[in-house]
N, C-alpha and C positions, 0 to 999 in steps of 0.2 A: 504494500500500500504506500501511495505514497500524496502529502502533502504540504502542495508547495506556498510560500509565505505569500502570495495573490489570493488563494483561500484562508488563510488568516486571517487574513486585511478584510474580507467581504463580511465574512463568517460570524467573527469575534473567536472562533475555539482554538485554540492553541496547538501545533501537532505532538504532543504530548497527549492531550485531551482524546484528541481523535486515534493516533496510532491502533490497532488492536481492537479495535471495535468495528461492530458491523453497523457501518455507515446507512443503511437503506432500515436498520431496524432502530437507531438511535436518531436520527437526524433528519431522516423522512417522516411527514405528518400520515397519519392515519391511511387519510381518504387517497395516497400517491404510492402506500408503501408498496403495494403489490406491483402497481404499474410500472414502477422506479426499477425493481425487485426484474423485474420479467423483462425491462430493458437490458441490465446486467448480465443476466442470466444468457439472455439472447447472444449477446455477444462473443460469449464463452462458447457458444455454438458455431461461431462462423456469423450468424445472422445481427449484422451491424445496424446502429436507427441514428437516422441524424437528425438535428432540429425538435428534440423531444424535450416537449415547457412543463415546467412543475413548481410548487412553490417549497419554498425554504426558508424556516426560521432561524433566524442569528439568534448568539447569544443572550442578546437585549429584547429580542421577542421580536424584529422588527420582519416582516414580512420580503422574502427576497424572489424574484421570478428568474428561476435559473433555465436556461437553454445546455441539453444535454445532449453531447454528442457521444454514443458508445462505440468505439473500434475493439477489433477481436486483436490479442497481442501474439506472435506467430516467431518461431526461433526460425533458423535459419535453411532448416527443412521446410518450413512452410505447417509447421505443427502449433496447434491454438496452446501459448503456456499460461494466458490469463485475457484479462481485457484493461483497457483503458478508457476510462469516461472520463472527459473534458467538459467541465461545466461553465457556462458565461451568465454573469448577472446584468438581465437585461430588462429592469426594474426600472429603471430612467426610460427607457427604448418602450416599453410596454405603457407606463407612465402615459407619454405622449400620444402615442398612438392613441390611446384612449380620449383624450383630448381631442385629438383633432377628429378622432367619430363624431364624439359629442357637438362637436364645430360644427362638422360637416351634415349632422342631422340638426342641426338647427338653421344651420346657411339653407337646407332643402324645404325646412317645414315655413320658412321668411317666404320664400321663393314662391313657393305654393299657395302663401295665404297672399302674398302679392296678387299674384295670378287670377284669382278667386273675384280680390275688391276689384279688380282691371276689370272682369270679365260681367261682374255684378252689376259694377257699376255701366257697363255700354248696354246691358240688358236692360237697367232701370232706366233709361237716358232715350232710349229707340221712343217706347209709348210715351215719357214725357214730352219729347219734342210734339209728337202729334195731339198731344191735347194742349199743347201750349199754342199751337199753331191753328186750331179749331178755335181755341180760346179768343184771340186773336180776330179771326175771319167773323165770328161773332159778334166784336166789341166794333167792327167796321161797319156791322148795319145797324138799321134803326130802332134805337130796344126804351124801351121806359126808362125811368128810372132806376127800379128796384130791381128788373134784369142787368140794366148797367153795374151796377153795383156788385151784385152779384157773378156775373161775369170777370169782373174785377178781381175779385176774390178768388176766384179761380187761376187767374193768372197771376196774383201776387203767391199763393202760396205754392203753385209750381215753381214759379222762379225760384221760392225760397228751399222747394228740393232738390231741385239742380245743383242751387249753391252748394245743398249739402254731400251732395255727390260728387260735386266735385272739390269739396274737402277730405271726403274719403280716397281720392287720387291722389289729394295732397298728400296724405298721408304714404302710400306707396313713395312719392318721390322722395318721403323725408329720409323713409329708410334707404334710400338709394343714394341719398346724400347728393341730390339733382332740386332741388323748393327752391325757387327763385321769389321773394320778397315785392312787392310792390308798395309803394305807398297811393290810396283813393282816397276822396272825401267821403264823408260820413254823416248824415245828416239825420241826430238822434230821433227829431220826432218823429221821421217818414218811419224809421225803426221799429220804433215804437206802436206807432199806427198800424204798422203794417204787422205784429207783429199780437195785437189786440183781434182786428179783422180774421187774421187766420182762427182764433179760436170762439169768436162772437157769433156765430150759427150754434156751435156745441152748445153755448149757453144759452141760447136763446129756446132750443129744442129742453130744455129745463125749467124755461121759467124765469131766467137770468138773464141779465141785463149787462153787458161788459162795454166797459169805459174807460179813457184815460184822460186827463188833462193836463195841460201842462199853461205853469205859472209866465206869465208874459212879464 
């Protein structure tokens, strides 16, 4: 057996420690031992395994992901006189990996829900143009009053879900790090108004009466 001070250094166990003991029944966990075991074993047969992941406890208890390569050891007749396992701690290497799945399935599940509001939103935007555009041909002929008004209504709170659709795009662009800023005016009581109007039928179908005013 032999061990050299690069498992030392990984391990924490000293080759004192380790000399004389059987490595796959001391140092291998539970649920690896057979598998570890039947690698070993294997090789001692001829039948070599490369790239074989297991985990491994250091002396501090800290969790290590060793890569286990087992060759068959052969004298110069070409006769099996042991084996050799070479183990690599690839705990950083696995580490990362891990990370960038988790990256790379959340870059996927962004993408997707992009995809989704892109597509939601040109779906909800096709029927709105056309009742914004009815709306419209509407308010061009000759209506009462209380149809004008009403008509009205129709076409302010369309607009007003357009807007919102297309602040849901905005949002797509913010994650894409593409939102271009403008500065508009603003004109709080049209806001307001318009904003009273969109829900004064709901109330009025109750018995309510909605109003705003503003101090001059």
């Amino acid at each position: 057996n032999e061990w050299n001070n690069k498992a030392v250094e990984i391990t924490g166990f000293s080759r004192h420690e380790v000399m004389g003991q059987s490595l796959v029944e001391v140092y291998i966990t539970d649920e690896f031992r057979a598998s570890v075991k039947e690698v070993l074993d294997n090789a001692l047969l001829g039948d070599e395994t490369s790239n074989f992941e297991f985990p491994l406890f250091t002396r501090d208890k800290r969790r290590l992901e060793v890569l286990l390569n087992a060759t068959s050891r052969r004298d110069v007749t070409g006769k099996i006189v042991g084996m050799i396992g070479v183990g690599q701690d690839i705990t950083e290497m696995r580490r990362l990996m891990t990370q960038e799945a988790i990256f790379n399935q959340a870059q996927a599940a962004n993408e997707a829900k992009s995809q989704f509001l892109a597509n939601m939103s040109h779906e909800m935007r096709t029927p709105l143009n056309v009742i914004m555009g009815m709306s419209q041909l509407i308010l061009d002929t000759a209506l009462s009053a209380e149809a004008q008004k009403f008509t009205e209504q129709i076409m302010t709170s369309s607009e007003s879900l357009l807007f919102l659709i297309n602040e849901i795009l905005d949002l797509t662009k913010i994650e894409a790090g593409q939102l271009e800023l403008f500065v508009a005016n603003l004109d709080i009581r049209h806001v307001v108004e318009d904003a009273v109007d969109s829900v004064a039928s709901r109330a009025l179908r109750k018995g309510l009466e909605i109003c705003c005013y503003f101090d001059p």
